[in-house]
C-alpha positions in Angstrom: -11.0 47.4 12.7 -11.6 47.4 16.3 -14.2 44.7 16.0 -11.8 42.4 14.4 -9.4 42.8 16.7 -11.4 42.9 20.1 -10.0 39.3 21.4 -7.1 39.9 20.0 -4.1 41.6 17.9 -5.2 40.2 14.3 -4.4 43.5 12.4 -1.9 46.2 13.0 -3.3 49.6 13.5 -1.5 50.8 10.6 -2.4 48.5 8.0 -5.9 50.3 6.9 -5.3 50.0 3.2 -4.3 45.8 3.8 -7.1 45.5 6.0 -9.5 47.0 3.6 -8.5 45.0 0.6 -8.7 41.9 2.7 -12.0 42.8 3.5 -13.0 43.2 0.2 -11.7 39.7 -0.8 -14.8 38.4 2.1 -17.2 40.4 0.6 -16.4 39.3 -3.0 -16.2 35.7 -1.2 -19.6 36.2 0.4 -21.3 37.5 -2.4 -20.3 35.1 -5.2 -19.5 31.6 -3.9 -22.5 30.8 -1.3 -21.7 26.8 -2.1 -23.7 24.8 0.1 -21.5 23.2 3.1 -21.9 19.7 1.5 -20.0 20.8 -1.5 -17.2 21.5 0.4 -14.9 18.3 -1.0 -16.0 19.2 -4.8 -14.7 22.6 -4.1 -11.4 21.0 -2.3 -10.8 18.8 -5.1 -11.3 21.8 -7.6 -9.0 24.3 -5.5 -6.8 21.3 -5.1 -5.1 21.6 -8.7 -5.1 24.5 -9.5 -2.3 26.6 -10.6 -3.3 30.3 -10.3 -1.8 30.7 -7.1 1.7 29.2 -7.6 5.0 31.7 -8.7 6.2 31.5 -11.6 9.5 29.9 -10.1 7.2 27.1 -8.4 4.9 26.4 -11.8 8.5 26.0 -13.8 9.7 23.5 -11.2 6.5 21.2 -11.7 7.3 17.6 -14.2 3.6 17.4 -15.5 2.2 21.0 -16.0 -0.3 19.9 -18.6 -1.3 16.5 -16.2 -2.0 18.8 -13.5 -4.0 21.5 -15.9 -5.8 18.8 -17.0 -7.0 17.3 -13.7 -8.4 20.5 -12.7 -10.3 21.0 -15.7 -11.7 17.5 -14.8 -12.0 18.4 -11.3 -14.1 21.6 -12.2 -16.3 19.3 -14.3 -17.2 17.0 -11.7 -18.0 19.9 -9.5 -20.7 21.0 -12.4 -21.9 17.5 -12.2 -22.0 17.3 -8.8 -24.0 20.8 -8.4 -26.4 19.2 -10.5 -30.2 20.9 -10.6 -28.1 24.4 -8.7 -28.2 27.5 -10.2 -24.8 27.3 -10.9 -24.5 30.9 -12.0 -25.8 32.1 -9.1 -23.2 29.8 -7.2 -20.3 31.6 -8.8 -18.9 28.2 -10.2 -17.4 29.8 -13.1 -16.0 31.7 -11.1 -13.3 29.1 -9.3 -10.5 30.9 -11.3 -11.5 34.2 -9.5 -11.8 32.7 -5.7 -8.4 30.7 -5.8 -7.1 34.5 -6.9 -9.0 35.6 -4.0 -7.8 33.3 -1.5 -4.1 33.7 -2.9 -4.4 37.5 -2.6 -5.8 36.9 1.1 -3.1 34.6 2.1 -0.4 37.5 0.9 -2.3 40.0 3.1 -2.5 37.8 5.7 1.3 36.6 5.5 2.0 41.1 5.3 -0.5 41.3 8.8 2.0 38.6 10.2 5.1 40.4 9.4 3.7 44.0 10.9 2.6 42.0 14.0 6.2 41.1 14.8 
């Protein structure tokens, strides 16, 4: 933890248990979603509309659930098609599902780092 926070205050020095979840969410990131740079808009576009990460308050207050559902299943199709020839597997593209989970979990921690930092 002292690493991380060698320029400056980015996690408290109690928050062990927060920062070690949030540093499992980067290893699970590095480890199953190496998309190439390039591929950074298909993965925008996919991240874009999907659902996973909003409350339940937020997903009830949406007009066209099934509209927005349905662009990301489109969205996560022309990701596949614009992969192409990529191991896809290997990519962790079937994975999307699990990394917008992963960034929503990392935002939380990051939003509870925020509030012990004050």
């Amino acid at each position: 933890m002292a690493d991380l926070n060698r320029h400056t205050q980015l996690f408290p020095e109690d928050s062990r248990l927060e920062l070690r979840a949030y540093m499992q969410c980067c290893s699970m990131i590095d480890r199953h979603f190496n998309f190439p740079q390039f591929h950074n808009g298909l993965l925008f576009h996919v991240l874009l509309f999907n659902l996973s990460n909003l409350t339940e308050e937020e997903l009830a207050s949406l007009t066209d659930k099934r509209r927005i559902q349905y662009l990301y299943e489109d969205a996560k199709e022309l990701m596949r098609f614009g992969f192409g020839t990529l191991d896809i597997e290997e990519m962790g593209i079937h994975l999307v599902d699990q990394l917008m989970n992963t960034l929503t979990q990392m935002n939380r921690l990051a939003g509870k780092f925020q509030c012990l930092l004050r």
